[in-house]
Every structure is written in C-alpha cells, then in structure tokens.
C-alpha positions in Angstrom: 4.7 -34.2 -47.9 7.3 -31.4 -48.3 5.1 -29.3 -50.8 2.0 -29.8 -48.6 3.7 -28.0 -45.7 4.8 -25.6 -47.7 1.5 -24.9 -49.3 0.1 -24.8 -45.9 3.3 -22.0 -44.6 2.1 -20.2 -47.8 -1.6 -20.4 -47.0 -1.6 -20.3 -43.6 1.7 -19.6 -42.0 2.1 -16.3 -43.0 -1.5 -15.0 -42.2 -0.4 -17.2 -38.4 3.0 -15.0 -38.6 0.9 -11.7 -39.4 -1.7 -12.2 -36.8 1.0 -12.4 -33.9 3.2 -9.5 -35.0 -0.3 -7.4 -35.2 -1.2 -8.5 -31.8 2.9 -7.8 -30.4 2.5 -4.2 -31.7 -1.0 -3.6 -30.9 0.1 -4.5 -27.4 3.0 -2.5 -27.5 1.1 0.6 -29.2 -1.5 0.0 -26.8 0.4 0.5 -23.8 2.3 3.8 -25.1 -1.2 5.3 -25.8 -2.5 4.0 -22.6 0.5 5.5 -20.6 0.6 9.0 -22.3 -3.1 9.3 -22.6 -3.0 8.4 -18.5 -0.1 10.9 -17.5 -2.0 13.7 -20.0 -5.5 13.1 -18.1 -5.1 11.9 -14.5 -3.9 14.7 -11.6 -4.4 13.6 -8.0 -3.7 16.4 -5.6 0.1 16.5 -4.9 2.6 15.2 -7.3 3.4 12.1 -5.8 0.1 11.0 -5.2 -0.7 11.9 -8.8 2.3 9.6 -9.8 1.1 6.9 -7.5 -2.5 6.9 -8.9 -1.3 7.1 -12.6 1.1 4.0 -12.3 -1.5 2.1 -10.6 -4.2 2.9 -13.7 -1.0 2.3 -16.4 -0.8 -1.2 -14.7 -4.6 -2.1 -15.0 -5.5 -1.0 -18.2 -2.4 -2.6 -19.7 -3.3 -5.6 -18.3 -6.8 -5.4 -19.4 -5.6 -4.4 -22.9 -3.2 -7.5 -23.4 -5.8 -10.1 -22.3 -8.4 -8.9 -25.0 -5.6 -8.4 -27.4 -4.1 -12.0 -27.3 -7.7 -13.0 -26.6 -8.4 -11.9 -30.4 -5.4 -13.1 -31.4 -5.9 -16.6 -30.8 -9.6 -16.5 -31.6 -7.8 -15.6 -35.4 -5.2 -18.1 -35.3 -7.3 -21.5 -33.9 -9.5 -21.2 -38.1 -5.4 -21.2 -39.3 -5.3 -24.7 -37.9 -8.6 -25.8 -39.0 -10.3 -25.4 -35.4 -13.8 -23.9 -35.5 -14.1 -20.7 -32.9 -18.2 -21.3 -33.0 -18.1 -24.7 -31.1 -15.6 -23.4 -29.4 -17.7 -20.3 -28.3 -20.7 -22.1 -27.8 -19.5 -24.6 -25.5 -17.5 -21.8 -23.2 -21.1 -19.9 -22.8 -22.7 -23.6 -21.7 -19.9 -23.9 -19.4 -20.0 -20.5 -18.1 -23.8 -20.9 -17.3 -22.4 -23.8 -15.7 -19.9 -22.6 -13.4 -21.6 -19.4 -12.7 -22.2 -20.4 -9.0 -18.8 -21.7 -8.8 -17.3 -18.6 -10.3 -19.5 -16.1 -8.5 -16.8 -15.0 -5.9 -14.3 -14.2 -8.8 -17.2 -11.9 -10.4 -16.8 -10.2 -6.1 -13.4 -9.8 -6.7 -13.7 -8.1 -10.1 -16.4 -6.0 -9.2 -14.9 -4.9 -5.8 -11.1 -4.4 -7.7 -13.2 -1.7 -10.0 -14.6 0.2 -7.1 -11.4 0.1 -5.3 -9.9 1.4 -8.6 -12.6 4.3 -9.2 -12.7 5.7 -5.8 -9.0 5.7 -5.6 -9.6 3.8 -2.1 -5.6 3.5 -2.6 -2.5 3.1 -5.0 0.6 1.4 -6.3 3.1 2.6 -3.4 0.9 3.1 -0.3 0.5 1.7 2.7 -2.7 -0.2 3.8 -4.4 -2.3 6.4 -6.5 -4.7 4.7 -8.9 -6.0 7.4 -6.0 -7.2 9.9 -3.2 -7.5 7.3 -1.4 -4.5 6.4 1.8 -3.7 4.3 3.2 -1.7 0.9 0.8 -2.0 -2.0 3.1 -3.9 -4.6 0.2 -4.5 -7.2 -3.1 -4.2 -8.2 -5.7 -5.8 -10.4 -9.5 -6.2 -11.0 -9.1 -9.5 -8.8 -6.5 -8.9 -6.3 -4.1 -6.3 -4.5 -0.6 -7.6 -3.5 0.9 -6.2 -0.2 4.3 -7.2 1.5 5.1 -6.1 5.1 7.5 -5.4 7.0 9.0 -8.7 7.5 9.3 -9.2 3.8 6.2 -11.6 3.5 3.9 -10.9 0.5 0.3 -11.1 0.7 -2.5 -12.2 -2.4 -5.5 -10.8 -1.0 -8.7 -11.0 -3.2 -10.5 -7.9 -3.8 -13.8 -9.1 -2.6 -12.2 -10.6 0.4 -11.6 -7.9 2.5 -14.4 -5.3 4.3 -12.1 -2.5 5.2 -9.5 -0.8 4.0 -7.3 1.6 5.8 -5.0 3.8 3.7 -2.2 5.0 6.2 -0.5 7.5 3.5 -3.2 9.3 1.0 -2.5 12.9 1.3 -0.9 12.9 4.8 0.7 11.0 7.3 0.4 11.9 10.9 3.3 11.1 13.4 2.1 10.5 17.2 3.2 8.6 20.4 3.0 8.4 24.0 5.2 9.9 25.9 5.9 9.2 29.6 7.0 10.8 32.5 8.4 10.5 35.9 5.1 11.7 38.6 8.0 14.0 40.2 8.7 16.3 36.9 7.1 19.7 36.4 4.7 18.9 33.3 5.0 22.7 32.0 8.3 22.1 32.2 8.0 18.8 30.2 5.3 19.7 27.8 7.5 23.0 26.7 10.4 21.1 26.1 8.4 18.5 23.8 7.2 21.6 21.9 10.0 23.1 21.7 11.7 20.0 19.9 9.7 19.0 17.7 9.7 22.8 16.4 13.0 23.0 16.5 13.0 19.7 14.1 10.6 21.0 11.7 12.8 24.0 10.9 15.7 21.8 10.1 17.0 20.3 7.1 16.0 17.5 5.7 13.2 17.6 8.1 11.5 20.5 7.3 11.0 19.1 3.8 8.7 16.3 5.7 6.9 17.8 8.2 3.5 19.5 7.4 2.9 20.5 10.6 5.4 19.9 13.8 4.9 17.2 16.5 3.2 18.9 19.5 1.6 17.8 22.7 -1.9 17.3 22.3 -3.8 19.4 24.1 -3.7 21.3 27.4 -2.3 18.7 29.3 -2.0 14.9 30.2 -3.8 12.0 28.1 -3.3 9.7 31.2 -2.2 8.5 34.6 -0.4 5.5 33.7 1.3 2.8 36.2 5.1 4.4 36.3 4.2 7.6 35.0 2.1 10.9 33.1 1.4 10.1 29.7 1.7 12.9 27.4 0.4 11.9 23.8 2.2 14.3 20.6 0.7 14.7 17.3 2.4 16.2 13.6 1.7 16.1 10.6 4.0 14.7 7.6 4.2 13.9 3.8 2.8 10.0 3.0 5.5 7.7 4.2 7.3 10.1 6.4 6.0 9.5 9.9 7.9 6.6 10.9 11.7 8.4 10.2 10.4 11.7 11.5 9.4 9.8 14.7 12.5 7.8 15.2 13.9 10.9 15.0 12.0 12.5 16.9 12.9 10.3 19.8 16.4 10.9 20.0 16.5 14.4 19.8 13.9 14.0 22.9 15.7 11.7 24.5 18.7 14.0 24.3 16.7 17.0 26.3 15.5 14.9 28.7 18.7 14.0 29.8 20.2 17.4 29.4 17.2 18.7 31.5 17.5 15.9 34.3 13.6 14.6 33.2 13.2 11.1 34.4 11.7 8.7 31.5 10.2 6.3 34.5 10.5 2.3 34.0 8.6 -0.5 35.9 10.9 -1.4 38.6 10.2 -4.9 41.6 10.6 -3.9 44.9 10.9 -6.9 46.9 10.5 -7.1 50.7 12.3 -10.2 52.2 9.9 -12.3 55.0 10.7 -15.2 57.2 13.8 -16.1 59.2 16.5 -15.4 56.8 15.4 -11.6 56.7 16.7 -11.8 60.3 20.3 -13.4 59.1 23.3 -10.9 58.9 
C-alpha cells in the first residue's frame, strides 16, 4: 500500500505539484505584465482619471486572467487522478445548450459589463447613479458593478440590469444650489455679494486647487419667485469629487456676508389670527 502511493507521488504527484506552482506564477507574472503593460498604454485625460480608468482595467483583466489560468490548471490536474476531461467537456457543452435560456441574462450582464468597460461609461472611484441607485463605484466586473452610498450600504447591481447610467465625476464636477432671498433686499446688491464670494473662495488656498471655474449666479437675474422668497440659482465648476466640500463651504462664507450685510435668508413662518369669544378675553 505504502509503495503504491508512493509510486503514484512519483508518477503523479509531482507533475499535480508542478502544474499548480506553474499556474501560482503564471497568475502572478500575469498580473505584473497586465499592470505595467496597462499603466505603459492607457492615458485618460487628466491624471486622476487616467489612474481611475487604469485600476479599473488592472482589476478586470486580472480577473479574467486567473479564471482561465486555474481553469487550465484543473483541466491538467483532473487526467492526474484518473478523471477523463472529454466526458467531462462533452457533458458541460450538453448542459450549456441546456441552460442557455436559463443563462441568457448572465450572457446581458457580460455583454453590457464589456461595453461599460470599452466606452469608459465610468471607473473604479467615481460616483454614479445607476437607474435610481447611486453611490461610489467600489468594483467592477464583466457581470456586475458594486456601489456603496452614503449611508454605508453596498449595492450588487448586474450589468445588464440597469438602463442608465449617470457619472456625476468624469472630468468635472459642477457645484450649484438655490439660493433664497428675503422680497425686501436689493437683488444687485445680493447677486454681487454671491459673486463676489465665490471669487473670493476660488483665489484661496486649498480652494483654488478645486475650483475650475468659481460659483456664480446664473444668469442676469432670478431663477424664481418662490413662496418666502427670490430664488437665485449659482453654478462653478470643480475637479471630480470636489463639489460637495466646495459647496459646504461655500455656504458658510455666504452665510457670513449675509449677516454682515443685514440680507434676510427668509423662512416659512404661521401667522395665526385668533376667532371666537376668547379673542375678546383680556
């Protein structure tokens, strides 16, 4: 019994033992010349979007390249055991034609995961609204994208699943709001002093390093009447991811003029008017 199993580690063990260490270091080779040849080829605009788009592909065709390799691998090692791949083969194709119409919406997902990958629809790192769910891209792959939002929940969304996709940080972010008013104020007055903050901002440090172009009022005058007050919509311009602290920001340095300038930021308010008898009491 002994020299049987060692005639069969002699025979077979080792070519077992020489299979799997090819496969570990065509893996690991694999990657290295998939993640040089990547960072040598692939340029995307600025150098964080490049960076973006070149970790996303790094992810994917690693992926790709350890499935086929420990595919090949185990194809090798089942004749070590005395398992026949043909069978094997033979029956996967019957039961592929046999699952095809089951399997169809995985081939949707594969196919739509490639065009979202070649178009460069979006990356590793962005920001997207996938139909009605939105949140930072975490992963990708030919069958699904991974988001989590703000709230910390992570999201498995098939690629096929989805029929829009909103990038909200490729290239540019833009940074607007509403902005309301008291009726009373002098909106010349108002829209100057909304100018001149958010240029004052963009020539600041760290700010200036943000803003592409500085939050102004949008247009000539007033986007609306609203219910307490003139709304007055702003619009800038900032590197991906930037909008929401340049914003926040943006807020309390207006805040702070607004109160140094006496502006009124209006709020509902209830009047009420008392009726009946006990309006009359003292």
């Amino acid at each position: 019994m002994l020299e049987e199993i060692i005639n069969w580690l002699i025979g077979h063990g080792i070519k077992i033992a020489a299979i799997l260490i090819a496969a570990v270091l065509a893996d690991r080779v694999g990657k290295k010349f998939i993640g040089k040849a990547v960072k040598g080829g692939v340029k995307d605009g600025t150098e964080e979007s490049t960076e973006k788009r070149q970790k996303t592909l790094i992810r994917i065709f690693s992926s790709a390249l350890s499935v086929v390799v420990w595919l090949v691998a185990i194809m090798m090692v089942l004749p070590e055991f005395g398992i026949a791949v043909g069978p094997i083969l033979a029956g996967a194709g019957i039961l592929g034609v046999a699952l095809g119409f089951g399997a169809q919406y995985m081939i949707r997902d594969f196919l739509a995961g490639l065009f979202v990958i070649i178009e460069n629809q979006y990356r590793v790192g962005d920001v997207v609204c996938l139909d009605n769910t939105c949140g930072g891209v975490e992963d990708i792959t030919l069958r699904k994208t991974v988001l989590r939002d703000l709230d910390g929940k992570v999201y498995h969304i098939p690629n096929g699943s989805f029929k829009m996709a909103a990038n909200l940080t490729k290239g540019y972010s833009r940074a607007h709001m509403d902005i309301s008013v008291a009726y009373k104020e002098d909106l010349d007055k108002v829209m100057a002093l909304i100018n001149k903050v958010g240029k004052e901002m963009a020539e600041e440090s760290p700010w200036k390093e943000y803003i592409l172009k500085p939050i102004q009022v949008l247009g000539p005058g007033p986007d609306s009447f609203g219910e307490s007050g003139i709304i007055i919509k702003v619009l800038g311009e900032t590197k991906p991811l930037k909008q929401w602290d340049t914003l926040k920001e943006f807020r309390k340095r207006l805040k702070r003029a607004f109160d140094r300038e006496g502006i009124e930021i209006p709020f509902p308010q209830l009047s009420i008017w008392p009726r009946g008898n006990w309006a009359k009491q003292p």
